[in-house]
N, C-alpha and C positions, 0 to 999 in steps of 0.2 A: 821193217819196211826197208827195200832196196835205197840208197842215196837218189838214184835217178828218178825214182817214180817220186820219192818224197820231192826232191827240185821240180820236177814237172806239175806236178800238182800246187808246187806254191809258186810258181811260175802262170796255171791257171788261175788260179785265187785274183792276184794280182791282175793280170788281164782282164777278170768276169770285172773287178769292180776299178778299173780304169773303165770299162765300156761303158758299165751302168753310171761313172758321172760324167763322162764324156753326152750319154744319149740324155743325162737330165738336161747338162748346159742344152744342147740343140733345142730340146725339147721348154726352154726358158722355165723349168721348174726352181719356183725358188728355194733355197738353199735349207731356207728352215724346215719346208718341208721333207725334203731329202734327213734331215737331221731329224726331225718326229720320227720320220719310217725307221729311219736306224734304232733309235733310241729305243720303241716301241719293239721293235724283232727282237734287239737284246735283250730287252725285259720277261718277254715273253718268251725265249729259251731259258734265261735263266729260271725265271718262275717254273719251268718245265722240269728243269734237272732238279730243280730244291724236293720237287716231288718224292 
């Protein structure tokens, strides 16, 4: 993979998940929950790959 597009892409990365906690604050979601939903996707890809 080219240097730029790897930088670009973690350059996306970073942005998608500045927005998504930037729209939780707005959105006065609390924190724990944001931390369940995390906690839960990582489980649940891992649980994925173990497959």
């Amino acid at each position: 993979m080219p240097l730029p597009l790897f930088l670009m892409m973690l350059v996306f990365v970073i942005a998608a998940a500045g927005a998504t906690l930037a729209l939780a604050f707005w959105a006065q979601v609390p924190m724990m929950a944001v931390a369940l939903a995390a906690l839960s996707a990582s489980l649940m890809l891992g649980l994925r790959q173990w497959r």
